[in-house]
C-alpha positions as CSV (number, residue, x, y, z in Angstrom):
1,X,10.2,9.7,8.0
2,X,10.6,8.9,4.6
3,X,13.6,7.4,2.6
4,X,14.5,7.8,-0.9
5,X,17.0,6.1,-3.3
6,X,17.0,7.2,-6.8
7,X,18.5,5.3,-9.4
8,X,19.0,6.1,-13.5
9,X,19.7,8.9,-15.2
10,X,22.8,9.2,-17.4
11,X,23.8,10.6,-21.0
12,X,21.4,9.9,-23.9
13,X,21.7,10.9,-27.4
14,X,18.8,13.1,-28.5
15,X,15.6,10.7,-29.3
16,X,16.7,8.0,-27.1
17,X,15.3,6.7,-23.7
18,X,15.9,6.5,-20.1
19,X,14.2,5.3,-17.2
20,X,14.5,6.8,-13.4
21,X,13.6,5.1,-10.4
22,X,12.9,5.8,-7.3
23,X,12.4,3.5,-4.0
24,X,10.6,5.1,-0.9
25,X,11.2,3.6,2.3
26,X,10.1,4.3,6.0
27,X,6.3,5.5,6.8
28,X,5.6,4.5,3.1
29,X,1.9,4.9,4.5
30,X,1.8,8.1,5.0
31,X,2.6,9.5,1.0
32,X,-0.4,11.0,-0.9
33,X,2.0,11.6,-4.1
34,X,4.9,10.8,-5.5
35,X,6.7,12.8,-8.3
36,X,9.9,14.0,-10.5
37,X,10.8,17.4,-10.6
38,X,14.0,18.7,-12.4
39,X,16.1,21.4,-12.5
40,X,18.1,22.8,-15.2
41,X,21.4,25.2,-15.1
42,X,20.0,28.9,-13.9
43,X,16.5,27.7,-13.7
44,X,13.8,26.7,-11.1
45,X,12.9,23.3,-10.3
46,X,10.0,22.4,-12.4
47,X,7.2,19.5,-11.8
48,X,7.9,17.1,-14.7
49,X,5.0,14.6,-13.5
50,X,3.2,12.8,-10.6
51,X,1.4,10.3,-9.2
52,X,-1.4,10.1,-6.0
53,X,-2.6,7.6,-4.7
54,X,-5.6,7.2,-6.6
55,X,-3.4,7.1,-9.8
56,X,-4.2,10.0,-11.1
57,X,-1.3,11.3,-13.0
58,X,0.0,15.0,-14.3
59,X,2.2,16.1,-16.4
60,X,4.1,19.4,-16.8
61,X,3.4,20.0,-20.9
62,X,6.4,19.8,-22.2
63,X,7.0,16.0,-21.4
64,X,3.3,14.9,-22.2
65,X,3.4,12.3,-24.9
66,X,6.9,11.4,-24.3
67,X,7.3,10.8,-20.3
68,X,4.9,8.5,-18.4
69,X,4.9,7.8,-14.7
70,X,4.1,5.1,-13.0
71,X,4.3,3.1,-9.1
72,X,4.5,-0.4,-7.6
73,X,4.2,-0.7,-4.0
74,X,4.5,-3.9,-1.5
75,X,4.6,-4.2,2.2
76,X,8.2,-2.2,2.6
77,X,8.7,0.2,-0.1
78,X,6.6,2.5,-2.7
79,X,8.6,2.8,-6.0
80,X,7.9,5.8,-8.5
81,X,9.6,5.3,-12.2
82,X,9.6,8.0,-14.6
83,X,10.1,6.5,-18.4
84,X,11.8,9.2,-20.6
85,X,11.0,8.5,-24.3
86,X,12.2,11.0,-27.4
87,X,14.3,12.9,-25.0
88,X,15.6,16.4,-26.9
89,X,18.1,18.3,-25.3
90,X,16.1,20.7,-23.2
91,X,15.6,17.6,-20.9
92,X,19.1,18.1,-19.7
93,X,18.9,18.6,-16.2
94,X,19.4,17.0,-12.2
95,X,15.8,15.2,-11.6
96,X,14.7,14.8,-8.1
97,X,12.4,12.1,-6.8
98,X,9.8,13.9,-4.7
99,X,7.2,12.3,-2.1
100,X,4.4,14.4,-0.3
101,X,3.0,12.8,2.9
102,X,-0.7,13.7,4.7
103,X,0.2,16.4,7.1
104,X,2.1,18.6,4.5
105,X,5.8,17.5,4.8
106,X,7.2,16.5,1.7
107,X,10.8,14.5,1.0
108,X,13.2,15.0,-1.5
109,X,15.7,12.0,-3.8
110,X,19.6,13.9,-3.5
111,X,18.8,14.1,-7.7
112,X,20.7,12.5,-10.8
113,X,21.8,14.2,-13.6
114,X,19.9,13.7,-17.2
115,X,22.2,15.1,-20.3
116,X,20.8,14.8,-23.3
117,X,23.4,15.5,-25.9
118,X,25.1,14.2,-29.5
């Protein structure tokens, strides 16, 4: 099992910044990836960008430039971050930490809400 506390997200004026956070606990060994996803009002959930364990990142393309992900890791907990930069208002939406393990389960943050707004 896999544990995951989120932490960020908020209101941002259009062009400004926020980071999101994400701590994994539990069989931490066991991820292959860890990722954001988001999920606007009436829309699906959408990759915005992850991380394996090589370090090879993707992004979905309309955060590249402007989001970057990255990870730390010690003994007891893997930690994702996803740095928001020139955030427009079609960023608006709840962003979920997500964490694939070998064996094809995968683990889901509970979300927090990005609005981007004047």
């Amino acid at each position: 099992q896999v544990q995951l506390v989120e932490s960020g997200g908020g209101l941002v004026q259009p062009g400004g910044s926020l980071r999101l956070s994400c701590a994994a606990s539990g069989s931490i060994f066991s991820i292959y990836a860890m990722g954001w996803y988001r999920q606007a009002p009436g829309k699906q959930r959408e990759l915005v960008a992850r991380i394996i364990n090589s370090g090879i990142t993707n992004y979905a393309d309309s955060v590249k430039g402007r989001f970057t992900i990255s990870r730390s890791r010690d003994n007891a907990k893997n930690t994702v971050y996803l740095q928001m930069n020139s955030l427009k208002p079609e960023d608006t939406a709840v962003y979920y930490c997500n964490n694939k393990v070998y064996g094809g389960d995968e683990y889901w943050g509970r979300g927090t809400q990005v609005t981007v707004s004047s």
